[in-house]
C-alpha positions as CSV (number, residue, x, y, z in Angstrom):
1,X,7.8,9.4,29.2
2,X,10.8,11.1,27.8
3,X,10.0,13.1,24.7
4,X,13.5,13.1,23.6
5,X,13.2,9.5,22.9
6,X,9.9,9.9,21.2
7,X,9.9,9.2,17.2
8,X,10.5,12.6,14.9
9,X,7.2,12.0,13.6
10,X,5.7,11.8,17.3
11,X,7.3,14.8,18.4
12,X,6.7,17.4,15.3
13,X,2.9,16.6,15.4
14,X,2.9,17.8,19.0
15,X,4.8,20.7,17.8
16,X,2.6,21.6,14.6
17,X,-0.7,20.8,17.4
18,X,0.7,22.9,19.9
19,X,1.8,25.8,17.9
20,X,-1.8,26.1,16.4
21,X,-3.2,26.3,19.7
22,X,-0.9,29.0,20.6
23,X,-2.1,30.9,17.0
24,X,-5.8,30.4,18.5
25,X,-5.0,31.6,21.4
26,X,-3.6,34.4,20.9
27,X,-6.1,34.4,17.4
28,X,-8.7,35.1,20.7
29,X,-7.3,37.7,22.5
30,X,-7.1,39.6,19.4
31,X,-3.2,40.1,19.5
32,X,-3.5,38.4,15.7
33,X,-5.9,40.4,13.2
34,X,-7.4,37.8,10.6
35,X,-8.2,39.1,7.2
36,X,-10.5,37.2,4.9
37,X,-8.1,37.7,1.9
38,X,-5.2,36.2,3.7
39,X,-7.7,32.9,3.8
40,X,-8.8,33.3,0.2
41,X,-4.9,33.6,-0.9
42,X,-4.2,30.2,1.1
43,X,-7.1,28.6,-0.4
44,X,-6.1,29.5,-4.1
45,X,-2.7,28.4,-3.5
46,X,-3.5,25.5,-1.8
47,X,-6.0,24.2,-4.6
48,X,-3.3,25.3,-7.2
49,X,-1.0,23.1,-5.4
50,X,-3.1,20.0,-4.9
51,X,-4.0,20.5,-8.8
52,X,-0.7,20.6,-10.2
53,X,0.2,17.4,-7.9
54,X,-2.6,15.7,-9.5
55,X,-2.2,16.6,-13.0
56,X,1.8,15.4,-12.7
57,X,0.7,12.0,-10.7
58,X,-2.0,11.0,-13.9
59,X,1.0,11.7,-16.7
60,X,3.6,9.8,-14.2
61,X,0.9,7.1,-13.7
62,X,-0.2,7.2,-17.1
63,X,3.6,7.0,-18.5
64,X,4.2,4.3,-16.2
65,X,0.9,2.3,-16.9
66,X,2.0,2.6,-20.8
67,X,5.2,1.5,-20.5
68,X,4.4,-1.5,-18.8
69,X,1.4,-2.5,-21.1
70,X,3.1,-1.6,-24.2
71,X,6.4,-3.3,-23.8
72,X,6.7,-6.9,-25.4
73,X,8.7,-8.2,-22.6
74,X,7.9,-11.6,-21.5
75,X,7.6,-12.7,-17.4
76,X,10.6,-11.9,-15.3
77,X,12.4,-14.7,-14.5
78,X,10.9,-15.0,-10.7
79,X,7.3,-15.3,-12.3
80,X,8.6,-17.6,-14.6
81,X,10.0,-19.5,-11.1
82,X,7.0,-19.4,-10.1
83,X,4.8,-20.8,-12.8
84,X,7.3,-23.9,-13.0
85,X,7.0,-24.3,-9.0
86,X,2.9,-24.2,-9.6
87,X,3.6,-26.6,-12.5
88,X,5.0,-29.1,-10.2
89,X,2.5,-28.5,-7.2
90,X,-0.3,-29.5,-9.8
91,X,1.4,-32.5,-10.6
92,X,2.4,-33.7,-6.9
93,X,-1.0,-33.4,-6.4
94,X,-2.6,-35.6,-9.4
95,X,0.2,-38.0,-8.0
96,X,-0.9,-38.0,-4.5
97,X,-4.7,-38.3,-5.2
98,X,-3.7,-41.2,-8.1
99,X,-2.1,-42.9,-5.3
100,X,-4.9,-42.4,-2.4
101,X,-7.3,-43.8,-4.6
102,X,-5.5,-46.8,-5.4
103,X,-5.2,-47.7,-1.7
104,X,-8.5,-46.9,-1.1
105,X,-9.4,-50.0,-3.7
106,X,-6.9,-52.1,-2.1
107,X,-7.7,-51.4,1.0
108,X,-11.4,-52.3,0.8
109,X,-10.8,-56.0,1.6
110,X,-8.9,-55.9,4.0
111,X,-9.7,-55.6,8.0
112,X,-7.4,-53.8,10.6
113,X,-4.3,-54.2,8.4
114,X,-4.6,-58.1,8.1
């Protein structure tokens, strides 16, 4: 497989995977020194971060929910399309079941198209 022709995608997740083995790695031969505040930084920013994203997400989904419930628009003209076109399936169908049963009455007498 050439990995040039992989997807971007593809190819930085074996980056990002590979470069954390290499951190544990050398995490293991003790050429990097871990400190417990370094973690305890990342973990404040990180829940900061994911916070903030989901505080701004609710008043975006909020605004957007509100707008749409709130406005006195009627249907868009494709749902409108499509109301008329399940109109007219309703009545094909009365039509066609009107019509079956008035050759199953006629066709009660006779035998084997005679």
């Amino acid at each position: 497989m050439n990995i040039a022709r992989a997807p971007l995608a593809y190819q930085a997740t074996v980056a990002l995977v590979l470069a954390f083995l290499l951190y544990l790695v050398l995490f293991q031969m003790g050429w990097i020194i871990f400190d417990a505040s370094d973690l305890l930084m990342f973990y404040s920013f990180s829940v900061y971060t994911v916070s903030l994203a989901a505080v701004l997400g609710g008043i975006l989904l909020g605004m957007f929910i509100a707008t749409r419930s709130l406005s006195n628009q009627g249907f868009t003209p494709f749902e409108i399309s499509m109301l008329k076109l399940r109109d007219d399936i309703n009545k094909l169908q009365k039509e066609v079941n009107s019509i079956a049963k008035s050759l199953k009455k006629g066709g009660k007498g006779e035998k084997n198209g005679e």
